[in-house]
N, C-alpha and C positions, 0 to 999 in steps of 0.2 A: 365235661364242662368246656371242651372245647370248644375256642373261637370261632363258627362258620362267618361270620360277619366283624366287622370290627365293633369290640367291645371297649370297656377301658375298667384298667384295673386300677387300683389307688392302694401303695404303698405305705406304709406311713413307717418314717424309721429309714435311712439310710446310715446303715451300720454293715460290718462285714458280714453279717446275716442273712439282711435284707439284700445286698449288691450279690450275693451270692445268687438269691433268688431270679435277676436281673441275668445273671449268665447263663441258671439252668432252663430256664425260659430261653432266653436265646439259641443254645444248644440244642433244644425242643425244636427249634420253627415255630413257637408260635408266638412270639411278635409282631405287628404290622411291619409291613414292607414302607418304608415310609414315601417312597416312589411310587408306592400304588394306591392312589386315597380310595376308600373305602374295601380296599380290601380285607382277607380273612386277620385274625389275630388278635393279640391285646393291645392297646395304647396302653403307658404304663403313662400317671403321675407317680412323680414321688416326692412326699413330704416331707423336708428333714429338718432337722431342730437347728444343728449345728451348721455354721455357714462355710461349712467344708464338704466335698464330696467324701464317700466312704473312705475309710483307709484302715489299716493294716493296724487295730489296737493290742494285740498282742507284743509286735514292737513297740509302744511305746517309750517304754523305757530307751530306746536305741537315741529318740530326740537328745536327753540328757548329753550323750555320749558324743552328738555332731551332726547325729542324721539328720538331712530337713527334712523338715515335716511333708512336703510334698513327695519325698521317697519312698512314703507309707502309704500311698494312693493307690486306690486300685481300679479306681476307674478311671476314663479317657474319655474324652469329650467326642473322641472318633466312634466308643461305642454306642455312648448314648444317642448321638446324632445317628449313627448308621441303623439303629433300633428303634428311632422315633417315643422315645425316654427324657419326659420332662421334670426335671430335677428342680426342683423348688429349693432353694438354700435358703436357712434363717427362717423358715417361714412352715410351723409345724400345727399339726392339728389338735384343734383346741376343743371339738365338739364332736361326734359321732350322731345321724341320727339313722336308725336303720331301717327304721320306717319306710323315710323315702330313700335310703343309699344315698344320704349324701353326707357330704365330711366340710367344714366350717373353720377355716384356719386362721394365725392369730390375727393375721391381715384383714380378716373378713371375707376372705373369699371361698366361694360355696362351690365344692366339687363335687360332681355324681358318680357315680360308679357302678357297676353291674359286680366288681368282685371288688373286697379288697383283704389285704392283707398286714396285720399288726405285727410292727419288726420294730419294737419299740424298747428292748434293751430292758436296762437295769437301771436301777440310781441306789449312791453309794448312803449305806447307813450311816449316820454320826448319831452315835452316844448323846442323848436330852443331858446333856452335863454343863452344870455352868459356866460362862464363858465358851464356849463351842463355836462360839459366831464373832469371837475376836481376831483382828487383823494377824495376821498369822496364823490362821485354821484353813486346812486344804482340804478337800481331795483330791483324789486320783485316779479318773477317769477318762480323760478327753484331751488332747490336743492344748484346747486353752487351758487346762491345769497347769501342761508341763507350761509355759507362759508363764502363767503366773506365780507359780511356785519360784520357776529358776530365776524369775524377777526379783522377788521378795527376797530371794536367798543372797542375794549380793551383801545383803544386812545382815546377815545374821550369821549365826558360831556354831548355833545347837540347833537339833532337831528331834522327835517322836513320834513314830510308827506306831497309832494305835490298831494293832492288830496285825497278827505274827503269820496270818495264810500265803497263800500265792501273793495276791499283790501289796498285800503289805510287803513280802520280803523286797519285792519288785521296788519300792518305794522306797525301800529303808535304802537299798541298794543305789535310787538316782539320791539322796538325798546325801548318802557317801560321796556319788559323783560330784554333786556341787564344791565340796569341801567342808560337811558342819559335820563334827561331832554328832553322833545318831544313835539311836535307843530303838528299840522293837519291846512294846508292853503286849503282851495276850494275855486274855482272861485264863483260858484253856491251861491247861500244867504244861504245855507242850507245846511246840510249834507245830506248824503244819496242820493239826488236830485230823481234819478228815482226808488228810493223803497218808501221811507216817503215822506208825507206832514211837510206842516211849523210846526201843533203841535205836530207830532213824533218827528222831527228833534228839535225839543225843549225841548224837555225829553231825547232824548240821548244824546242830548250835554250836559245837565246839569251833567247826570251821567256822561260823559268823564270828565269833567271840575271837579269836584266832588275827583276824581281821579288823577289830578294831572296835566292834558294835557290840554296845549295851546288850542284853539281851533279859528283859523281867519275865515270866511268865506266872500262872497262876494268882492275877493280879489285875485290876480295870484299874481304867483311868476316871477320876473324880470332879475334877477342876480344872480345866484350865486357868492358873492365874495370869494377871496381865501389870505390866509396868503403870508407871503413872501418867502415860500418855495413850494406855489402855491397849497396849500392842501386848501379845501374847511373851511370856516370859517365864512360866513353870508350869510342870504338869504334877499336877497334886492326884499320885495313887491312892487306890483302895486302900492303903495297907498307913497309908501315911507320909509314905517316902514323897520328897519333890526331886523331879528330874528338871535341868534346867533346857529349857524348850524353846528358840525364838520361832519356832517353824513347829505345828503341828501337824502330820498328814492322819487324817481318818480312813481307815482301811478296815473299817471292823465287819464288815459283810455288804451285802447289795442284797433289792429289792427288787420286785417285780415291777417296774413301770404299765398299772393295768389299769390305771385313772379311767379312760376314755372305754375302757370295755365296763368297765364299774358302770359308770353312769350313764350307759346306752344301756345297761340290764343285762348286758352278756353274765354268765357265769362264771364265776372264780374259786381260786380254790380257796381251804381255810387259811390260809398262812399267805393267799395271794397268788397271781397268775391267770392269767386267763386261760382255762377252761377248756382244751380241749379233746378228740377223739383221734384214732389211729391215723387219720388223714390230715392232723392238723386243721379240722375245722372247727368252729366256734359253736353255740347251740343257735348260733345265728348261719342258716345255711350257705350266703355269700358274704362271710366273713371267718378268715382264718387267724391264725396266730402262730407265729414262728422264736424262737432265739429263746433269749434270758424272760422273756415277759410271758410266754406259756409256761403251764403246768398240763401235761403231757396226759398220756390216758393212763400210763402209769402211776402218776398221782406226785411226777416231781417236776422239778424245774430244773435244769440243767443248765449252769453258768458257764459251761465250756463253748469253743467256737464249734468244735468237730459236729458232738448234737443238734445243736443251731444248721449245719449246712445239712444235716440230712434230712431233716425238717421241709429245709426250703427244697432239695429235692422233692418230697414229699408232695408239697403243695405245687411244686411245678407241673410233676403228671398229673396233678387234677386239674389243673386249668390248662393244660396240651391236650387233656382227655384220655387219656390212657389208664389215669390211677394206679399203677400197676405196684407206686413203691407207700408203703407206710409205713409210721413211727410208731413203735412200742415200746421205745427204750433204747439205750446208746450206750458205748462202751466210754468210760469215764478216765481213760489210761491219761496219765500226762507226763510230761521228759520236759525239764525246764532245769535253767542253769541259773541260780539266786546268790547272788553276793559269791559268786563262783565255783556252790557246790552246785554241783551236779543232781538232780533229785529227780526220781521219776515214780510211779506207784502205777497199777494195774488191777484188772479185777478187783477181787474181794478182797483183801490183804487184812481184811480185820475177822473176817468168819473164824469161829473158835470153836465150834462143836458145841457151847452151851446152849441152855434152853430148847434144848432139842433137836439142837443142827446135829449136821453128822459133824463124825469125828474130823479131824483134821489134825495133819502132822507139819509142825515147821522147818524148815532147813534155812541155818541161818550163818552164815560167815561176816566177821566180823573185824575189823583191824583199828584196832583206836588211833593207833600213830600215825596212822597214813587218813582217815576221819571216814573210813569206809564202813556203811554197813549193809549188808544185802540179806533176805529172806525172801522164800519161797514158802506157799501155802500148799499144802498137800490136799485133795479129800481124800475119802477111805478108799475109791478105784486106784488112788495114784493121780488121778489128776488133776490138773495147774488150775488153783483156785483164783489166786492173785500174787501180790507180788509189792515187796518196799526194795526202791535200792541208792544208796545215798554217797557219795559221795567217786562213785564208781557206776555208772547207769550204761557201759557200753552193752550190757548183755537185752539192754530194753527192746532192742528191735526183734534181735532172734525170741525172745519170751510171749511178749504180748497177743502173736498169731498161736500160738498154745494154749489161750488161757482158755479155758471148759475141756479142755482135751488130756490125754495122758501126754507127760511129755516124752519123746523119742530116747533120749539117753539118762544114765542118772543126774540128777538136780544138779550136783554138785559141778557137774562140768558149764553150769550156769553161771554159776558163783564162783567160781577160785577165782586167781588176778590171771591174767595173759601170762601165758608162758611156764605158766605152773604144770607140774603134771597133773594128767586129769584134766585139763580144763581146755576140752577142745571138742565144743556143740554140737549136733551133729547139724547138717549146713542145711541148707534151704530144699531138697528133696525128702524131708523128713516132713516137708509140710503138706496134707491134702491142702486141692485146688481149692476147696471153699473158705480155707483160714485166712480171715482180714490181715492184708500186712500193713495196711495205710489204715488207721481208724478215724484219720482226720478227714477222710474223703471213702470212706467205704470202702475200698480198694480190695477184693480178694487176690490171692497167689494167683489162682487163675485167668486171674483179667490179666493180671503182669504180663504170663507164662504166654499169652495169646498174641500181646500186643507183639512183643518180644518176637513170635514167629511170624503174626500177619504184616509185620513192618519192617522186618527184619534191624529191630534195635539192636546198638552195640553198647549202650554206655547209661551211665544214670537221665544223663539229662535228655534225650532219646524217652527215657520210661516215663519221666517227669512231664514231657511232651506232650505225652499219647494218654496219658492215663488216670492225671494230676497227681499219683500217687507221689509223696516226698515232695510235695510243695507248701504242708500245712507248717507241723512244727518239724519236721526234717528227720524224727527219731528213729523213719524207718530205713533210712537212705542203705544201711548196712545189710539188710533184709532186702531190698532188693539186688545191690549185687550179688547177694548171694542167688536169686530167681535168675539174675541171669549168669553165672557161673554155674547153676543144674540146668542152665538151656545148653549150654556148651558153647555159650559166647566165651570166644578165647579175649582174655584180656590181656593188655601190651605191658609190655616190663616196666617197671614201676619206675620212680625218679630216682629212688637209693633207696639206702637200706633204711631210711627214717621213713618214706614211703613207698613201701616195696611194691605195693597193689595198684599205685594210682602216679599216673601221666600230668605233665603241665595242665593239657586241660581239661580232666578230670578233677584235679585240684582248685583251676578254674569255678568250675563251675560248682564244686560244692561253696567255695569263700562266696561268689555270685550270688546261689538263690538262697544258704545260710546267712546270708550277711557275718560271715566269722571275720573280725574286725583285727584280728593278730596273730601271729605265729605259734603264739603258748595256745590259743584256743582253737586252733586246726591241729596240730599234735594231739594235744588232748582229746577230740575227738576222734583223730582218724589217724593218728603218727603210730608209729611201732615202738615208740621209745628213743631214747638217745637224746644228745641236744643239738641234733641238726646238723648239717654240715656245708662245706662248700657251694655244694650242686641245690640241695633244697632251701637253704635260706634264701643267695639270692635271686632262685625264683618264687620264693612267695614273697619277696621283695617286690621284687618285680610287680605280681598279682593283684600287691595288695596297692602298689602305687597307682597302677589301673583303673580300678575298682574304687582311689580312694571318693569319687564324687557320690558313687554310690551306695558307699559305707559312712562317711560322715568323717571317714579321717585328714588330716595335715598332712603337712611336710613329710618329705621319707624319711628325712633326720626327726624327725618326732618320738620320743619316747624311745618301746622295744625295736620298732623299725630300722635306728640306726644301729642296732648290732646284725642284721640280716644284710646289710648292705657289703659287697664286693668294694674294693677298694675304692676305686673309680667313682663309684656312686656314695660313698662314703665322704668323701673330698669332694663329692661334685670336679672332678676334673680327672683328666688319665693320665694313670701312672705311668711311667718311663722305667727303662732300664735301672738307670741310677739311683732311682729312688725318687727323684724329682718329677714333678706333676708340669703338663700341658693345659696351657689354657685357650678356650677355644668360643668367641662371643660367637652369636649369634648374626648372622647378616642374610637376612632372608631375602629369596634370591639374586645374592649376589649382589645387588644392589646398598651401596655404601656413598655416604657423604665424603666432600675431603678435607671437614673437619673433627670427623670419624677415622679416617684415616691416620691425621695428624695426630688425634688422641692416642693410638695403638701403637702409631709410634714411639709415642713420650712415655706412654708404659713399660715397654722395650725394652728402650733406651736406660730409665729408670732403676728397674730392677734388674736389666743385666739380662734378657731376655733374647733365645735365638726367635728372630722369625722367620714363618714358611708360608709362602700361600698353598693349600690346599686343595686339592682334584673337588673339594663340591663346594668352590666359589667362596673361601672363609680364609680368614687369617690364624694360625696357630702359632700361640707363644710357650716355647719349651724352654723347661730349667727353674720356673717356682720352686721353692720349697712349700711343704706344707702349710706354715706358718704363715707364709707372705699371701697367700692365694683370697684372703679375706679383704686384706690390700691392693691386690689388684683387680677385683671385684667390683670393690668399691669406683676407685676412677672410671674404668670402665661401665661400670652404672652410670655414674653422672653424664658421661660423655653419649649417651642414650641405647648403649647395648642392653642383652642381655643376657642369660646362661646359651648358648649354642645345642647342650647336651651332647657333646661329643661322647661323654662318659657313660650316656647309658644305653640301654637296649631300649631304644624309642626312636625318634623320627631325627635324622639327623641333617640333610638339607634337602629343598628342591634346588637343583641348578637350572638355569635357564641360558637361550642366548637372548640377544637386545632383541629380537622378533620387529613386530610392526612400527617400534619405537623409529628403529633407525635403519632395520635393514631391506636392502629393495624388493627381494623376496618376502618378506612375512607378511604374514598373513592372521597375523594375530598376537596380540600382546602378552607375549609369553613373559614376561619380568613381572606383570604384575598380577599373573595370574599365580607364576608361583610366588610370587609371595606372600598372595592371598592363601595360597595351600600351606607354607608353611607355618604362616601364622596360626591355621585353623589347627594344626595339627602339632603343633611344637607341645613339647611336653607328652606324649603319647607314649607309654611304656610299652610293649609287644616283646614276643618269643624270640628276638634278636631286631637290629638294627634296622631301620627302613630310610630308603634313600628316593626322592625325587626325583623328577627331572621335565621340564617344557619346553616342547620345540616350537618354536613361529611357524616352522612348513614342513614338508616333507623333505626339507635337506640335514633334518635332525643334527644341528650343531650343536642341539644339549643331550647327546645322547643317551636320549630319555627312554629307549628299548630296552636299555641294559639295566633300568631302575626297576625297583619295587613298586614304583607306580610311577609310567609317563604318561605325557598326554602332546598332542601333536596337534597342531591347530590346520584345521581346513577354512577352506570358504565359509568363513562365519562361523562354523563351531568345532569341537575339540571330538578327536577322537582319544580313549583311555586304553593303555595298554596296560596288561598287570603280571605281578611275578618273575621280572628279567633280575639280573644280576648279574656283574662284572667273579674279578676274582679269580680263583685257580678253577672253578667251573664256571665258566660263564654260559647264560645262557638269555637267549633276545625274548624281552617281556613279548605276551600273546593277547591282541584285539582281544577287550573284553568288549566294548562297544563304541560306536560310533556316530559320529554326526551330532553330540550331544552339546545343549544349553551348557553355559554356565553352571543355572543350578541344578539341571541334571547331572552334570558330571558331580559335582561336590556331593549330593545324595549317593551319589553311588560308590564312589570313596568313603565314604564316610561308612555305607554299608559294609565293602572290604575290608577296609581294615580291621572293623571292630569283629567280624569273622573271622579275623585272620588271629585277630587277638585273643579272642574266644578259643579256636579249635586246632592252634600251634602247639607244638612241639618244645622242648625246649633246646633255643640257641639254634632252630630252625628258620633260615630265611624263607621268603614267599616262595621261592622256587621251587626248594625242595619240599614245602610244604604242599605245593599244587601237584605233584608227581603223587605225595605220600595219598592225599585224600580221596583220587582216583575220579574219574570224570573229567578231568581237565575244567576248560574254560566254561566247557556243556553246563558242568555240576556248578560252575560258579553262576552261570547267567542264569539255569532254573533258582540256585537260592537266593541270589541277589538281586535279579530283575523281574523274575517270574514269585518270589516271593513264596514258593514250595516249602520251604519250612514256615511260614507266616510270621516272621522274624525284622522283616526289611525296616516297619516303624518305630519295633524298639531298637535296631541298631543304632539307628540315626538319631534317637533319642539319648541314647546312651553317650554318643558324639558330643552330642548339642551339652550335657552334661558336664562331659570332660572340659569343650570347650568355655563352657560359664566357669568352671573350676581353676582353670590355669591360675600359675603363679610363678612368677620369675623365681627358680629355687634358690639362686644367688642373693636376690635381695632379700627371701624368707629367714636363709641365715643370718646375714648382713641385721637384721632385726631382731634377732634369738641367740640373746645371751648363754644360754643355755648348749645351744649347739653352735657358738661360736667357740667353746671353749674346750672344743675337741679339735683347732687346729692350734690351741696352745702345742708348743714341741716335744714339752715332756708334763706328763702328770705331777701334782703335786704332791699327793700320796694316795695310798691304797686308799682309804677312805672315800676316792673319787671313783673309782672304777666303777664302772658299769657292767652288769651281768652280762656275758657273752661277748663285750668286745673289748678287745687290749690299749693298752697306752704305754708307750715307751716315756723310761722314766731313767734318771741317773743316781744310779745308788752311794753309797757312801764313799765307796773307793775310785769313783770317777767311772763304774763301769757303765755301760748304757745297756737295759735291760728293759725285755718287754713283758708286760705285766698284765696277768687275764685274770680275772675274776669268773668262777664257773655260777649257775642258778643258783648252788646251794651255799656258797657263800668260800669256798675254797680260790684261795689264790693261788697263779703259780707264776717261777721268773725264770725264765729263759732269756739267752741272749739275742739281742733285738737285729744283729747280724746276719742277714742270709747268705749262708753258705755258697751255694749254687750260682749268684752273684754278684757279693760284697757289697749288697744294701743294705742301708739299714730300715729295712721295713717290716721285719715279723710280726712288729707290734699292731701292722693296721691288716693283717689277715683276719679271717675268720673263724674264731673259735668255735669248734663242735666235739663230735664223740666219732671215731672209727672202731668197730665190734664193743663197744662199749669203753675205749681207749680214751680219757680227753685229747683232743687236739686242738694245732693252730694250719692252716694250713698259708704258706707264702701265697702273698698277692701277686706275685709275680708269675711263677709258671706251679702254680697248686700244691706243689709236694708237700706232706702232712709230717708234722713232727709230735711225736708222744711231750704232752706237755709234762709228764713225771719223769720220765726220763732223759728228754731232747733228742732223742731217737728217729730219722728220719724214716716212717715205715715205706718208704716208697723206696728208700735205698738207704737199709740198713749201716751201710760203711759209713754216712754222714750222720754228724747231730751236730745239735747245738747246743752252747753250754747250759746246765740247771745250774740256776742260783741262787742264793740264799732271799726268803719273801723277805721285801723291809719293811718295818713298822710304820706306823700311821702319818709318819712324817717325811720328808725326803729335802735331798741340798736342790741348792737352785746351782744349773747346770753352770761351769765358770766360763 
């Protein structure tokens, strides 16, 4: 059914299904050229309900948590323009006739088509119970729900999950997020019903319940009652119980959205769906059906995404012409993290051998204290039927490419916990090339193993590139570095012993395309154990402050974040010998008032402050305490500064000279160009420090060669040099390009860096980063000008991100109580302590001791004195674990001391004193 001529197809449904369809089509060629009117291809309309383009509803829930809603997009107005793709928003179809092929939408307007295709979802079932349609009844499906939900939630205490599946758990879980008290009712004895058995469902109910959440099961909901102004107020159970409810969400299943194939006479099934055959077509032969709204030729409907994309596969090679791929069925595995268990299921995990199946043997490990339960399904060959595993699912990737096969070792080395004896899988050569490792995208081993060699990939995001395998729900990312560790891709030494396998940006790039929004939830997916240490906290510190535009998160002092922070970035200012903190505003290039001057003065002056002027055009004030740094913060806000970031691994100044301003050479206004750079870029976290620099001419008085990024102004435009650096290697940045606009230079900045950001090293400047990556300047202008990895749009997107995101971190404190009260000088008692990071506190006898709190709830006191020396700062290191040792390590120059013993391990002959923990209260310091 290939296009010779230009056709037009008609969509209807822009959902992740449909937009799917919209790439594989792409992919194909066969789309019009939209530069060439009448040539071969489809014109695509697309009809969608919602006045939003496709997006990303499996994250939903992420909204709850920060993300905006446009982070979940998956489309680009670059591609539908480049594809000649009319995306109709708000405006869906209301009539089908197929008579004449043509579709009638709510507007009234009549569109024809030669093909089209139903990508029309689901809609969510609500229980006919009375009261259902009271002001505080949800559901949870769309965009506008989370809206209106998290609107409505501002009012209310309580809430009710009817229905205990996937997305109810997903719900119970934003509705935790909000702050109400929350309930999960299932009719089912059990949660989960058609993923878990009784003893999963009894390990994640523990963990929900563990956590704070109602949990009824075996039980419907009857009523919603409602107050006297008729807003929703209890849910009256089957059973008789009332739970108190200002918030209901219905989650009790979804439907077929098949209206429009109904009443054109398409076929449906009994139970709903539209009707189709191995090729996703309808009994109408230019009319197909894809996603949650067919009923398959297997005779089901399939609510997953993975199904739904191979579908639209499907239907793509029949309108490219090839036909070559069809649906008979999909693999139903799914790995999902709910109210923070872990749960995943595969295959058959409920075939029992009765009724005349074969037999079947279970292998089941089980740990109640820890809420773990895992089983494996045997048939009588020995092999892998299916699979439950709850509250432990790391073994989900290696399993799932086995499931119809025998598996390679015994079961058991599937199930034990890491580290155990016995439990070590046999790796990724134990797979033939036809085992799916991606079920979200089809993906066999052998497609990996191929790309791997015809590309010569080194790393996940490299596979993810080539192949989309590990872009769906991510379960398989472990399964394939295992494909390429049997390729004989040598992988680089890992960051520590907390991530021994995986690199800065490696780690990068899984918090990036997982969206892993904190430190406990990359550990847990991918840590070795431990709680971290010096070298990995603060860079997934770092990472995570990066990424935060992209993740949905705050401040770096926000929450777990301020325990991963290094001193410096903990205090927002750097630490000194002494003990005492540098403070260092911001004066983008160089360029300063002289009643800005005056002000830094009188702060000086005030607090007793040495000043320095500084090699990148800034004033530095040494000798703060920690205490006072809130305080001088503050004036210096009013006076019109702000944070400099001297303290962290991010952009720290462009230097300039006066250029065309004043001098008789320039040749270009070098002051306000970097201070247009610095501006765009302040705040920029990266694998160490990056420094500027703009010259007005070729007599480079801001020797901007020696910067991480200079630029040098010609006749009329700028040339961009990149990668120089000063220091004990110095070395002269290298012509990335030339003769460039304005705002060509800034795209292409904007490019580098975020590369640079992406695929550093850690504590790696640009320089040594362009030696380490090989190709020199070659390899940068193919990826950054030439666009050879097809990346340049999102980097600069990802810019533009950061840059809508900035925030003066000085005034975000300055406004949070909360983390203003970690520059108090001493804790007021244990009671305050925060998991993983210290507070020097004075105990009874006038000693001054610093005080850590570990995850699981152990204190310890050592003396807040550093040895090595004679500051008192132990207290704002970074608590972690060396071979499973707790530690603190000094902020000063790293040395690790055993917090049970005070034991220096770095140099056994030092410690520092263990003291006794004090109780819940403490003196105020005299």
């Amino acid at each position: 059914m290939a296009a010779q001529r230009t056709q037009t197809l008609v969509l209807i449904g822009h959902g992740m299904v449909g937009h799917r369809l919209l790439e594989a089509l792409a992919e194909r060629g066969a789309l019009v050229d939209p530069e060439v009117p009448g040539g071969p291809g489809w014109r695509v309309t697309v009809l969608a309900e919602e006045d939003v383009p496709a997006y990303d509803r499996v994250r939903l829930s992420s909204v709850f948590t920060g993300t905006a809603p446009d982070q979940l997009g998956l489309s680009t107005p670059e591609f539908l323009a480049g594809h000649g793709i009319d995306l109709r928003l708000g405006d869906p179809a209301e009539h089908l006739d197929t008579a004449a092929r043509t579709v009638t939408t709510t507007s009234g307007a009549v569109v024809p088509y030669d093909a089209l295709v139903l990508a029309t979802g689901s809609y969510p079932f609500v229980p006919p119970i009375p009261g259902a349609d009271a002001p505080g009844c949800f559901t949870y499906r769309t965009l506008y729900d989370v809206d209106a939900l998290t609107s409505y939630a501002e009012r209310a205490r309580t809430g009710v999950v009817v229905g205990g599946g996937l997305l109810g758990l997903e719900a119970a879980g934003a509705l935790r997020t909000l702050g109400l008290a929350t309930h999960v009712v299932e009719f089912a004895p059990r949660l989960m019903p058609l993923q878990v058995d009784d003893g999963g469902a009894a390990a994640l109910r523990a963990t929900i319940e563990s956590m704070g959440v109602g949990v009824h099961t075996g039980v419907g909901a009857a009523e919603v009652e409602t107050d006297p102004e008729g807003w929703a107020s209890l849910l009256r159970l089957s059973d008789g119980r009332r739970l108190p409810a200002d918030v209901v969400v219905f989650s009790a299943g979804v439907r077929p959205r098949d209206r429009l194939a109904r009443e054109a006479g398409l076929a449906v099934g009994d139970r709903g769906g539209v009707a189709v055959d191995e090729r996703c077509r309808t009994t109408d032969p230019y009319v197909y059906a894809i996603g949650e709204c067919a009923q398959t030729s297997d005779g089901r409907v399939y609510g997953l995404v993975a199904p739904g994309y191979r579908m639209a596969e499907a239907v793509a090679d029949q309108l490219a012409g090839s036909g070559a791929t069809v649906f008979t069925g999909a693999d139903t595995s799914t790995r999902l993290k709910l109210l923070g268990a872990d749960v995943a299921s595969f295959g058959d995990p409920f075939a029992d051998g009765r009724d005349g199946g074969p037999r079947t043997t279970e292998i089941v490990f089980s740990d109640g204290r820890e809420g773990v339960y895992k089983k494996l399904l045997l048939g009588p060959e020995g092999q892998l039927l299916g699979g439950i595993l709850v509250g432990d699912a790391a073994a989900y990737g290696s399993l799932v490419p086995h499931a119809g096969r025998r598996l390679p070792g015994p079961p058991e080395t599937f199930l034990l916990p890491a580290g155990a004896a016995g439990a070590e899988p046999p790796g990724a050569g134990a797979l033939p090339d036809d085992a799916v490792v991606c079920s979200c995208h089809n993906v066999t081993k052998g497609a990996v193993a191929g790309a791997i060699a015809e590309h010569g990939l080194t790393d996940i995001g490299g596979v993810k590139r080539c192949t989309k395998a590990g872009t769906g729900c991510g379960g398989c990312v472990n399964t394939l570095q295992a494909v390429l560790d049997a390729a004989g891709v040598r992988r680089r030494k890992g960051l520590c012993e907390h991530f021994p396998e995986l690199s800065r940006p490696e780690l990068y790039e899984l918090v990036r395309t997982e969206h892993i929004r904190s430190y406990t939830e990359l550990t847990e997916l991918y840590g070795s154990g431990g709680a971290g240490c010096a070298v990995c906290k603060p860079v997934v510190a770092n990472v995570l402050g990066t990424l935060a535009p992209e993740l949905g998160l705050g401040h770096v002092l926000d929450g777990e974040q301020a325990a991963l922070q290094d001193s410096n970035d903990l205090f927002l200012a750097n630490l000194q010998k002494d003990g005492t903190y540098s403070v260092v505003p911001r004066v983008p290039g160089g360029e300063i008032t002289a009643e800005q001057l005056i002000a830094i003065g009188e702060v000086a002056r005030d607090h007793g402050l040495y000043s320095k002027i500084t090699g990148g055009q800034r004033i530095d004030l040494f000798g703060a305490r920690k205490e006072e740094l809130p305080a001088v913060w503050r004036r210096l806000i009013a006076a019109g500064f702000e944070s400099g970031q001297a303290y962290g691994k991010s952009l720290r100044t462009v230097k300039s000279c006066v250029g065309s301003r004043f001098c008789r050479f320039g040749q270009g206004d070098s002051v306000q160009l970097a201070i247009d750079l610095e501006l765009r870029y302040r705040g920029l976290r990266a694998p160490h420090k990056i420094k500027g620099g703009v010259s007005g001419c070729l007599r480079e008085c801001a020797e901007a060669r020696g910067k991480d990024i200079g630029v040098i102004a010609t006749a009329g435009d700028w040339n961009l040099y990149v990668c120089g650096n000063g220091g004990t290697d110095p070395r002269h940045a290298d012509l990335l390009a030339a003769d460039l606009s304005a705002a060509e230079l800034f795209a292409l900045i904007d490019r580098f860096l975020m590369y640079y950001v992406r695929t550093g090293e850690r504590l790696e400047r640009t320089s040594a980063w362009l030696e380490r990556i090989g190709g020199g300047t070659g390899h940068l202008r193919e990826v950054l000008i030439e666009d050879s990895l097809g990346i340049c749009a999102e980097l600069e997107a990802q810019m533009d991100r950061h840059v809508a995101a900035y925030r003066d971190e000085w005034r975000a404190v300055l406004d949070d109580p909360a983390a203003l009260a970690r520059f108090e000088p001493h804790v007021a008692g244990v009671e305050f302590l925060e998991p993983g990071r210290g507070r020097a506190a004075v105990l009874a006898d006038g000693t001054e001791a610093a005080l850590f709190r570990d995850g699981d709830g152990e204190v310890y006191a050592v003396g807040n004195r550093d040895p090595f020396s004679g500051a008192d700062v132990i207290a704002n290191g970074i608590m972690g674990s060396r071979d499973g040792v707790p530690v603190v390590a000094s902020p000063l120059h790293k040395q690790e001391f055993d917090l049970r013993t005070g034991v220096c391990l770095d140099d056994p002959a030092v410690r520092l004193p263990v003291l006794p923990v004090p109780g819940p209260s403490l003196p105020a310091r005299p």
